[in-house]
Backbone as CSV, one residue per row, in Angstrom:
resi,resn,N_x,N_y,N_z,CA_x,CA_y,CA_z,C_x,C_y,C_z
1,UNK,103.208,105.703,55.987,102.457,104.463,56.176,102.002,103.924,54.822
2,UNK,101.995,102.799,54.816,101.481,101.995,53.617,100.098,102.503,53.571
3,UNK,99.562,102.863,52.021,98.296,103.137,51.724,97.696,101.692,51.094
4,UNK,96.347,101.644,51.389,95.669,100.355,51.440,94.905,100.710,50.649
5,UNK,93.895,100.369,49.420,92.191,100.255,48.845,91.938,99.533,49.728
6,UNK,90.291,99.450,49.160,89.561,98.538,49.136,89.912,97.148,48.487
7,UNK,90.713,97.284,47.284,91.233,95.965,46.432,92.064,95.358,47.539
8,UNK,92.824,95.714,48.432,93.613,94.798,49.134,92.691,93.723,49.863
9,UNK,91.292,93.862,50.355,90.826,92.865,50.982,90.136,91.723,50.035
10,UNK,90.568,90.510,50.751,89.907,89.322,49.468,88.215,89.170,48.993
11,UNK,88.019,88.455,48.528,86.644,89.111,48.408,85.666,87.625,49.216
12,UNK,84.570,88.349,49.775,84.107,86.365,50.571,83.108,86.028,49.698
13,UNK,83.298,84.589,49.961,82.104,84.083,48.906,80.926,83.920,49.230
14,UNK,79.895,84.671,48.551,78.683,84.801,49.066,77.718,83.511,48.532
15,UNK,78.019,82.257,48.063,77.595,81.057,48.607,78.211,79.665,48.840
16,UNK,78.054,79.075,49.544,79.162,77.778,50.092,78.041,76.490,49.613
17,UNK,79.084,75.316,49.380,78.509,73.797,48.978,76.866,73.645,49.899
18,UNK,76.289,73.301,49.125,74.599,72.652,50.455,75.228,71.899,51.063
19,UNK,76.275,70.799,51.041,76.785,70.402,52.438,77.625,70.528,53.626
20,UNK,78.262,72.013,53.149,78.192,72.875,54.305,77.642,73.341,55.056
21,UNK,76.682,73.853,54.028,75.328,75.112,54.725,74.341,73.839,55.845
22,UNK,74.892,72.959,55.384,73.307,71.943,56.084,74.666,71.583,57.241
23,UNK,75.417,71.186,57.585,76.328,70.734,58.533,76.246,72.269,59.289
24,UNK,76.206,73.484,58.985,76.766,74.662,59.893,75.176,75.191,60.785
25,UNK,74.084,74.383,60.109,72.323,75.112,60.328,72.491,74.715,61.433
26,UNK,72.760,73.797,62.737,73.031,73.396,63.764,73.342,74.700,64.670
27,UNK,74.693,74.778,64.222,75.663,75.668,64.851,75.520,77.225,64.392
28,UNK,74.822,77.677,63.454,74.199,79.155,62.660,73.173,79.197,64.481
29,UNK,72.180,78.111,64.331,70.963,78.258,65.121,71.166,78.669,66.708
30,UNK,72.237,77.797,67.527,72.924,77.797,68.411,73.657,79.149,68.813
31,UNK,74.317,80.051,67.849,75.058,80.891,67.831,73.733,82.092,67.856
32,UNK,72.874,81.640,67.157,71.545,83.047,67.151,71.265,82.700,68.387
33,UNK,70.779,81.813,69.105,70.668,81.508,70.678,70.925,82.302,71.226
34,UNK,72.418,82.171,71.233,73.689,82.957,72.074,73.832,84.035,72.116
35,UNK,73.216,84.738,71.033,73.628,86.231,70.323,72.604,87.139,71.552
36,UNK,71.279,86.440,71.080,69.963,86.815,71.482,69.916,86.606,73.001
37,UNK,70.537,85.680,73.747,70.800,85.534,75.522,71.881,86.900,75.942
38,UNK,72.827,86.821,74.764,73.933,88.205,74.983,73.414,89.568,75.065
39,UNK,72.868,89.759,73.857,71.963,90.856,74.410,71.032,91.313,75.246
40,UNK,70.124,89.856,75.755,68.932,90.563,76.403,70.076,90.967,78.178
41,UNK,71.095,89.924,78.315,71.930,90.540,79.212,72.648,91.619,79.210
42,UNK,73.293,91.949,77.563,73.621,93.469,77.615,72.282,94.737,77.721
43,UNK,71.604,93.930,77.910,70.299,95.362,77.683,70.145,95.768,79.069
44,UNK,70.353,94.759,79.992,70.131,94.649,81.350,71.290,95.545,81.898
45,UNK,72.584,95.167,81.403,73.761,96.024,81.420,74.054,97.426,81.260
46,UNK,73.158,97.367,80.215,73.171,99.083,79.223,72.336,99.979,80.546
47,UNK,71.656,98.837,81.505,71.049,100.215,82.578,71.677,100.308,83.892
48,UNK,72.868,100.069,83.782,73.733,100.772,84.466,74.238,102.317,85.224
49,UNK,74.227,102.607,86.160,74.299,103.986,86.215,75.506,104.738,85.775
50,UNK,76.826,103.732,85.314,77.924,104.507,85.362,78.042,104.367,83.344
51,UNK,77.323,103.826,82.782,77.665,103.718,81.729,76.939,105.340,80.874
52,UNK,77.774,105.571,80.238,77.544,106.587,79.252,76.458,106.493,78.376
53,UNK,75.791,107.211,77.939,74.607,107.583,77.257,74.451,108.418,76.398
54,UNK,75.240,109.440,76.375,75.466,110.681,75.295,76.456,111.200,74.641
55,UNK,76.424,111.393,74.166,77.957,112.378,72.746,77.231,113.905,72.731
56,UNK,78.532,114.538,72.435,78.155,115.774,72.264,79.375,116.478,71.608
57,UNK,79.207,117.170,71.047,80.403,118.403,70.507,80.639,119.448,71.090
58,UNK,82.509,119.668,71.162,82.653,121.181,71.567,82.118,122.591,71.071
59,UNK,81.890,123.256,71.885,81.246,124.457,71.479,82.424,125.617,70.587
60,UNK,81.986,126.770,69.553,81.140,126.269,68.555,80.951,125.482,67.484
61,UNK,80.285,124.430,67.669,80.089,123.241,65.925,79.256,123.645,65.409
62,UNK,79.121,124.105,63.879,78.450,124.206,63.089,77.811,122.735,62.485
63,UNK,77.254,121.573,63.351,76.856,120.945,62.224,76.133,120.619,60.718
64,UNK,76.983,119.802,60.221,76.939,120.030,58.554,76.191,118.202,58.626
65,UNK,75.182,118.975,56.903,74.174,117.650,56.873,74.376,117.348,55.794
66,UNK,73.985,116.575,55.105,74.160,115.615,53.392,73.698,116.762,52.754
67,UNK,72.589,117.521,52.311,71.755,118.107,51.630,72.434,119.511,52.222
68,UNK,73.399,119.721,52.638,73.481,121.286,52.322,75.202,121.610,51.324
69,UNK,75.070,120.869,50.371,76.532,120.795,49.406,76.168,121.310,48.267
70,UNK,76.770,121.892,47.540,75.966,122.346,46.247,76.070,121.112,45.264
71,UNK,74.705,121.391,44.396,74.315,120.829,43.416,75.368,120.216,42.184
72,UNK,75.895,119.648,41.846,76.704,119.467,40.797,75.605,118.373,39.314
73,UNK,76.379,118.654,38.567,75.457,117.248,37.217,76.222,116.192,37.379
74,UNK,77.528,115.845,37.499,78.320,114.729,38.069,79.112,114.751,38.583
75,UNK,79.422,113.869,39.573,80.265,114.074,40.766,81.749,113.505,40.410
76,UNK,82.901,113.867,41.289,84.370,113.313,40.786,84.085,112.158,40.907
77,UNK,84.775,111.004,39.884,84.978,109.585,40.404,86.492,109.615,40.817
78,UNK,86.519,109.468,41.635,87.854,109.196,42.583,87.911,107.926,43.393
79,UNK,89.448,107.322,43.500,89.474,106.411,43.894,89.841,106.742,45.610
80,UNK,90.003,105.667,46.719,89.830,106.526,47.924,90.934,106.009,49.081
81,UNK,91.548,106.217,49.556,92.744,105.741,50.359,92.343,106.033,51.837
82,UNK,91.949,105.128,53.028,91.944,105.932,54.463,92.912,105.153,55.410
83,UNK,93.744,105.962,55.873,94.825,105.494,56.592,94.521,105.730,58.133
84,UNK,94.569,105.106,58.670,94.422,105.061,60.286,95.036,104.702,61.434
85,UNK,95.202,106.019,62.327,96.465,105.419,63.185,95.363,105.911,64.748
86,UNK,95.381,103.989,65.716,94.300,104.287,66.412,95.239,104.361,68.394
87,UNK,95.150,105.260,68.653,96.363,105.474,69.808,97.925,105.468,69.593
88,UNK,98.307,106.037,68.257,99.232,106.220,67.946,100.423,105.316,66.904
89,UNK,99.291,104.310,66.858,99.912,103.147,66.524,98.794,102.561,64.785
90,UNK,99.580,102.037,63.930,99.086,101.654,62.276,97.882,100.201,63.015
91,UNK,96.840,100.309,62.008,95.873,98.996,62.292,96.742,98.230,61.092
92,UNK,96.725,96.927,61.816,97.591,96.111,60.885,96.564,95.588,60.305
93,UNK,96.912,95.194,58.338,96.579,94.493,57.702,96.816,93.483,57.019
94,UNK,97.705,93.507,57.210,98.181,92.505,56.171,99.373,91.646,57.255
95,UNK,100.047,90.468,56.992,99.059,89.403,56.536,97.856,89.248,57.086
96,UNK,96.363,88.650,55.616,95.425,88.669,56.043,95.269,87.805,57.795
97,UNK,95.405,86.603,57.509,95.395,85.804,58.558,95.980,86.302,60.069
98,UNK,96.578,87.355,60.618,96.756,87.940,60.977,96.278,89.306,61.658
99,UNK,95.688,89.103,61.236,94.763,90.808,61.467,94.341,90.700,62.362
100,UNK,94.551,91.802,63.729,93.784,91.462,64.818,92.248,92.248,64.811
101,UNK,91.440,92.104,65.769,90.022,92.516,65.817,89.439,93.978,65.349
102,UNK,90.672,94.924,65.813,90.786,96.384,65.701,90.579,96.799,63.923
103,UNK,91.180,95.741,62.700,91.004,96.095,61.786,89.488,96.325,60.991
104,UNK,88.609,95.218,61.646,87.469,96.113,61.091,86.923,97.357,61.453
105,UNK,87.671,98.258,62.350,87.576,99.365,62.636,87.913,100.137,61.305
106,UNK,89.061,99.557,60.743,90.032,100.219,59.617,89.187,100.225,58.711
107,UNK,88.987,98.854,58.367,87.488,98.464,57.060,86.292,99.322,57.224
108,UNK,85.805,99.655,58.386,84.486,100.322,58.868,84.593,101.736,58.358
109,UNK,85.817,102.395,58.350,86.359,103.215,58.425,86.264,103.804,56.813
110,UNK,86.818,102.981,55.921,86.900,102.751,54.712,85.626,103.116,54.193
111,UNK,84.717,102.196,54.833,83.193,101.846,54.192,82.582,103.230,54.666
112,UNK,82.783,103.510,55.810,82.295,104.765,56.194,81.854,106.036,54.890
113,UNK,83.922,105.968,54.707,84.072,107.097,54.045,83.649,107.258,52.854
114,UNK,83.480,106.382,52.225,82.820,105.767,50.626,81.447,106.606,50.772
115,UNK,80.736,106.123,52.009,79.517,106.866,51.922,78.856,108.098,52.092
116,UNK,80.049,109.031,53.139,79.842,110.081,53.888,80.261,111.011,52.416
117,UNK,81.289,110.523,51.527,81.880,111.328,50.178,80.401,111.047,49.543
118,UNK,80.010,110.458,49.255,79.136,110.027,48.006,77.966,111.105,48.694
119,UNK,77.895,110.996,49.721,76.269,111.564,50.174,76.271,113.168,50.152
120,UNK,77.461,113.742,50.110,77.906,115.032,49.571,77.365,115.271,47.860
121,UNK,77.149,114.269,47.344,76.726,114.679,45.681,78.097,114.950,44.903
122,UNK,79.213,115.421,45.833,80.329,116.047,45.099,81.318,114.938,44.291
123,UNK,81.611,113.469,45.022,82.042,112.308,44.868,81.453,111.268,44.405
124,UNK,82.094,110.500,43.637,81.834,109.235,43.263,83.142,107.879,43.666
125,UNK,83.025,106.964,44.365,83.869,106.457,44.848,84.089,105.080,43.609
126,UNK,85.044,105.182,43.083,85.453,103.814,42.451,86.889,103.216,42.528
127,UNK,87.066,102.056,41.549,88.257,101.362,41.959,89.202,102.471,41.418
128,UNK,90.907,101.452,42.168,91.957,102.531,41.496,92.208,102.351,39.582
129,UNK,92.035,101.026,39.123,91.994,101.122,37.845,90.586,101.383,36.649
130,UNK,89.525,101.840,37.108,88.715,102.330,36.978,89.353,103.188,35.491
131,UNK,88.857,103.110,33.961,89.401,103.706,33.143,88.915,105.133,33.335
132,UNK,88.028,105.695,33.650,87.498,106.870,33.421,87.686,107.608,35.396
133,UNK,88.398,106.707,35.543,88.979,107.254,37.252,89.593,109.101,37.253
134,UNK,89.147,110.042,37.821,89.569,111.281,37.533,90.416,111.513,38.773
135,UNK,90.686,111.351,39.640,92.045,110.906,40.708,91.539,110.243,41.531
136,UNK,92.110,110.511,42.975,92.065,110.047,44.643,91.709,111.148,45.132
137,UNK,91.213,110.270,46.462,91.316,110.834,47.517,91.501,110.267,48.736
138,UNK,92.601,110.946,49.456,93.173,110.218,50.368,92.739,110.776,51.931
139,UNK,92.520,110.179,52.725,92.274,110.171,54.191,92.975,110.176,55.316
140,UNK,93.280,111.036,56.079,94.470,110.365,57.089,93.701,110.766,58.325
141,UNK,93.699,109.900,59.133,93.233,109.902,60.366,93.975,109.362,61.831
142,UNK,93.618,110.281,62.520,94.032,109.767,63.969,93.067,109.993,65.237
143,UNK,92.781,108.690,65.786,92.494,109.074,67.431,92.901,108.472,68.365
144,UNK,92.288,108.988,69.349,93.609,108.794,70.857,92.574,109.072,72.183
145,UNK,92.467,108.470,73.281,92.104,108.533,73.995,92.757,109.856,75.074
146,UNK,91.716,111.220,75.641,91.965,111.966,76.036,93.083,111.734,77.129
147,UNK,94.491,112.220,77.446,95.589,111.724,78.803,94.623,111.856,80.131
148,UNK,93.572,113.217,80.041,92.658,113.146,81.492,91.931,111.789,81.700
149,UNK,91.203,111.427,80.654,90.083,110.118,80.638,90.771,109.270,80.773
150,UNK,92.478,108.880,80.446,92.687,107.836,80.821,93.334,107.876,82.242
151,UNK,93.507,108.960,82.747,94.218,108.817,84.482,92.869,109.004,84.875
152,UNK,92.076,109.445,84.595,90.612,109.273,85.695,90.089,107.643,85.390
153,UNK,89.945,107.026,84.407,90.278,105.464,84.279,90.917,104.702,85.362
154,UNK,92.271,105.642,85.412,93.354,104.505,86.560,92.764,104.873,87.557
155,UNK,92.400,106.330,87.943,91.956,106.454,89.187,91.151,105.794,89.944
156,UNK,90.236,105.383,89.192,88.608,104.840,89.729,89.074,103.257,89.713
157,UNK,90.002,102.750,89.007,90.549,101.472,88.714,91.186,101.253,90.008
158,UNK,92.255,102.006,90.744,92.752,101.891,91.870,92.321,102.115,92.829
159,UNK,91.778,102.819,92.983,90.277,103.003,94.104,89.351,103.994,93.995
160,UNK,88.458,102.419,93.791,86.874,103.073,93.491,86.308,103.849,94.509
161,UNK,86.292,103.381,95.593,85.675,103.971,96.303,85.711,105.698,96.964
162,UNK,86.974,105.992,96.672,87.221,107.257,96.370,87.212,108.521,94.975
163,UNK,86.495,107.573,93.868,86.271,108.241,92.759,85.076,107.315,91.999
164,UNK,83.959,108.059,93.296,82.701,107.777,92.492,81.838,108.144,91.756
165,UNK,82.690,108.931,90.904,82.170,110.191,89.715,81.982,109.358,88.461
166,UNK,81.469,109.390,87.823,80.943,109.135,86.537,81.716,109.120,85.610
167,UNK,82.689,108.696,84.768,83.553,108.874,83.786,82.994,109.473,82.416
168,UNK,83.537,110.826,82.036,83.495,111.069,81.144,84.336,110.929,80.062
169,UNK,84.388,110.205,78.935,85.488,109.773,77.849,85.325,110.839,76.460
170,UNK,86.858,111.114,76.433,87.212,112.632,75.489,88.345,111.500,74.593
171,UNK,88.024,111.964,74.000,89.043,111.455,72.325,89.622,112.604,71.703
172,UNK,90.867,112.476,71.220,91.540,113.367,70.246,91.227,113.039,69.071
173,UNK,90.766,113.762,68.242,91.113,113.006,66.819,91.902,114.502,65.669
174,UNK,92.858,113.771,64.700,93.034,114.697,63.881,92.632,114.034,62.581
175,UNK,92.687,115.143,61.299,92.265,114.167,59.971,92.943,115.300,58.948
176,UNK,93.152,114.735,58.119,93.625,115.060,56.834,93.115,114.840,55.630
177,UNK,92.150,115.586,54.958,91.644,115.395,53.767,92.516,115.743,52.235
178,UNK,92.927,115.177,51.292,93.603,115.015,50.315,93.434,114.763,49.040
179,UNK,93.102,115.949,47.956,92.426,116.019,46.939,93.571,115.512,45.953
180,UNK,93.047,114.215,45.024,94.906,114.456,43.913,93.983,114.270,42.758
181,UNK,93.635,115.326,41.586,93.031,115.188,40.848,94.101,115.112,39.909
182,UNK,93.559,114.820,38.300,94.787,114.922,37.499,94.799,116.184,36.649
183,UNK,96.123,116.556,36.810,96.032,117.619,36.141,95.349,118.741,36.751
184,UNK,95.450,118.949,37.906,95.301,119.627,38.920,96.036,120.242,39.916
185,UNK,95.915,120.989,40.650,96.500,121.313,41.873,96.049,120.350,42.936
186,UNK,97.113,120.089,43.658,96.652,118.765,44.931,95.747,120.010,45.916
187,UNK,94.837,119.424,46.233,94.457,120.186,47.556,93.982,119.460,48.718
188,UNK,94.548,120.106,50.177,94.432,119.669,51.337,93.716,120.512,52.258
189,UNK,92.936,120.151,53.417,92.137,120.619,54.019,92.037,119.405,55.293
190,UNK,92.167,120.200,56.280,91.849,119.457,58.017,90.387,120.087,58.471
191,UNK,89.377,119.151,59.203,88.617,119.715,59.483,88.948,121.011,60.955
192,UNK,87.704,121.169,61.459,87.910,122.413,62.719,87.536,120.835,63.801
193,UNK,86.424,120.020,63.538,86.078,118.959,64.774,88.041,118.355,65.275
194,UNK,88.165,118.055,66.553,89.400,117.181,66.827,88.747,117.013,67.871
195,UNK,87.747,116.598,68.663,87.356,116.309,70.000,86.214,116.012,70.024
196,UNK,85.822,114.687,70.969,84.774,114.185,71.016,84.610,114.128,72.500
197,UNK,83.074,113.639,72.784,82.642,114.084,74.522,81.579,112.687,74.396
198,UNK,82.149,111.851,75.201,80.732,110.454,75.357,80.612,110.338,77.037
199,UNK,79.177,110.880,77.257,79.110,110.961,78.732,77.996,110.293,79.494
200,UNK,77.094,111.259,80.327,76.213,111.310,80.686,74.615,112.380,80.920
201,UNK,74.025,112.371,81.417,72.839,112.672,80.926,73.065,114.094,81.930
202,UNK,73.665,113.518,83.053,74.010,114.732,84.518,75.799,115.143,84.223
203,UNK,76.195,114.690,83.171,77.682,114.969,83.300,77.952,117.276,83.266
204,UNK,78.452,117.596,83.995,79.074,118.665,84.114,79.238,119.191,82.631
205,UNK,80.218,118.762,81.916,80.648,119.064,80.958,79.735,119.153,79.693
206,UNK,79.123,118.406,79.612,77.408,118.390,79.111,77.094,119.913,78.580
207,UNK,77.073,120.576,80.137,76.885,121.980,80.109,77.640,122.712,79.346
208,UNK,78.332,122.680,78.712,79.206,123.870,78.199,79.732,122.870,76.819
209,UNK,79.099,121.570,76.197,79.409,121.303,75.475,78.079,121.245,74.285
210,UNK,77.797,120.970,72.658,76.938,121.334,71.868,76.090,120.148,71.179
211,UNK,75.201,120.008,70.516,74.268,118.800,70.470,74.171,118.036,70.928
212,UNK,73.890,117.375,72.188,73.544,116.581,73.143,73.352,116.029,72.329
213,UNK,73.107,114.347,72.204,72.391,113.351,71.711,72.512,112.060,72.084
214,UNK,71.407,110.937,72.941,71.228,110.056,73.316,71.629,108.427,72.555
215,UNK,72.816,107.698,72.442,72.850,106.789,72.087,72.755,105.299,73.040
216,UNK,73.009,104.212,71.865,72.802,103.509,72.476,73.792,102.247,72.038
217,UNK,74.126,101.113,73.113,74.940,100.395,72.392,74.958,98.997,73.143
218,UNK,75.474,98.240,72.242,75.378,96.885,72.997,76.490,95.795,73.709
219,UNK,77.403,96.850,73.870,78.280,96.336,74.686,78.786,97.550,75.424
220,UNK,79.440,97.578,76.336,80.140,98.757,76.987,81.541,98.630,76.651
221,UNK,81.966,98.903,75.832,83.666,98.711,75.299,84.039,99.706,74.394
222,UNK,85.335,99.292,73.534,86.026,100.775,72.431,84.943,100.516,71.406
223,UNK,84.372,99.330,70.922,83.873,99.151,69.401,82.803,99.869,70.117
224,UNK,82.057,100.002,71.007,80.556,101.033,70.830,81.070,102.530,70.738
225,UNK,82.162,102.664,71.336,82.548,104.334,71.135,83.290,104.586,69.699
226,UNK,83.686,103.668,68.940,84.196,103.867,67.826,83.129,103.945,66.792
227,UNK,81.891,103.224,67.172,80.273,103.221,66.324,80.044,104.789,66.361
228,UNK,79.536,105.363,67.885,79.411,106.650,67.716,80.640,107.185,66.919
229,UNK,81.886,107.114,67.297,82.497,107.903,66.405,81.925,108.357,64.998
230,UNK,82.296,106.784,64.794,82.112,107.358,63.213,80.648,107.552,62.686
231,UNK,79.794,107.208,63.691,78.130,107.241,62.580,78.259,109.149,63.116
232,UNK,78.978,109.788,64.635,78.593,111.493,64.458,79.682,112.306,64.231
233,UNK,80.944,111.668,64.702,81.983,112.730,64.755,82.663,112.139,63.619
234,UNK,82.953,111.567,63.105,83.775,110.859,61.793,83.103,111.661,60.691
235,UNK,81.402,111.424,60.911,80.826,112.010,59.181,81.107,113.681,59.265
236,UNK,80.948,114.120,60.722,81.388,115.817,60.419,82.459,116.122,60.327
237,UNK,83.355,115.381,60.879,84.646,115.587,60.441,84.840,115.758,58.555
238,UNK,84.303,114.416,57.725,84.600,115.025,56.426,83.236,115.487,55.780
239,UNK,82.353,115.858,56.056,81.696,117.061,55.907,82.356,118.757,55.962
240,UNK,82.703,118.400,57.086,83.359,119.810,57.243,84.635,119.828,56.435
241,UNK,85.111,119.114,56.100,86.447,119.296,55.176,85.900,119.168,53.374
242,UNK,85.355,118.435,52.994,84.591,118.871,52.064,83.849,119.900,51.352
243,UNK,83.214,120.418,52.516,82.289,121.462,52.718,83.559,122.693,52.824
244,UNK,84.943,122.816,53.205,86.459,123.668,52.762,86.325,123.720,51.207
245,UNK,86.185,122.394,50.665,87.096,122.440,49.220,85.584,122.179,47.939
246,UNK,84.177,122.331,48.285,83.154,122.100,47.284,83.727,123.405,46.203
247,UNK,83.996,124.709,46.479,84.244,125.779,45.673,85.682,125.759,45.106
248,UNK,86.166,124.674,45.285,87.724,124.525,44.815,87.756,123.670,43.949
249,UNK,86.804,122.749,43.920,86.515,121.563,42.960,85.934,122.023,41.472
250,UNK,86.362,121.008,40.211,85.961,121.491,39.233,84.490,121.054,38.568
């Protein structure tokens, strides 16, 4: 797959003509309206009985936190590559104009990782021509909706009334962490996380699965389960692969 930076996206301009800004204050105001009617109806939504409420990890996860990495005096500056393939299939980027909705998943993804490296102490994230750049690091990722979660999907889709169980949604994910320093040995490392659990408060599986934790979201769709992803199972994912290679690093 084509590897992407950060340099591939254009950059937006963070101020426009005053006779724009005064023609759009209309339609800015209108749209906060809208935003603010959307939510107080998704809030109404969010109390649903069939909608999900919790994430949790398979049993045993060691979760890993920012502050338990060792100490370094400066961290690698490396430049950072994350490639993403979301149900089996590349998020398209390019052409810009083109891009469907799914890519700020890709971007999110990106931005994510910039921060989850940096908050390790071990990394420093900069551009690829960066003169004092000491390599990459590259990302490869995949997830996929569990084959059970999606035939219990069709099930309840084709008749509800015979599958009035609660849906629990399981994700595959795999990842690939990718050290290319210079003048180095390349080193690679996969985390142990590949499975995620977004349920309920009474879900079965609950039971026999590890840190419960209550979220929340404002729509019921993929972008709120892709939020949890990456704000719990994305950052342990490269925690835990990091947390492989801190004693391998120079």
């Amino acid at each position: 797959m084509e590897r992407r930076g950060i340099d591939s996206v254009p950059p937006i301009p963070t101020r426009l003509p005053n006779r724009i800004s005064i023609m759009n204050t209309k339609t800015t105001l209108l749209a906060a309206s809208v935003c603010a009617l959307s939510l107080a109806l998704s809030g109404c939504a969010y109390d649903h009985k069939d909608y999900p409420r919790e994430s949790w990890f398979v049993q045993p996860t060691i979760v890993i936190e920012a502050d338990q990495f060792k100490k370094v005096e400066e961290p690698l500056k490396v430049s950072l590559v994350v490639n993403y393939l979301w149900e089996g299939r590349p998020i398209v980027t390019e052409p810009f104009d083109k891009r469907p909705a799914d890519w700020r998943e890709h971007y999110g993804l990106w931005l994510a990782s910039e921060r989850y490296l940096e908050q390790t102490g071990l990394f420093k994230i900069v551009k690829e021509d960066e003169e004092d750049r000491q390599g990459e690091v590259v990302i490869d990722l995949t997830r996929a909706m569990d084959p059970k979660t999606k035939a219990a999907i069709e099930a309840k889709k084709a008749d509800p009334d015979n599958h009035p169980e609660k849906i629990v949604y399981e994700y595959d994910m795999t990842m690939k962490m990718t050290v290319k320093l210079k003048d180095k040995p390349e080193l690679e490392v996969s985390p142990k996380t590949d499975h995620m659990f977004i349920g309920h408060e009474d879900s079965k599986e609950k039971e026999v699965g590890q840190d419960p934790k209550r979220f929340t979201f404002s729509y019921f769709n993929n972008m709120d389960f892709h939020t949890e992803f990456v704000r719990r199972f994305y950052k342990q994912m490269v925690f835990e692969s990091v947390k492989q290679l801190e004693n391998k690093l120079p």
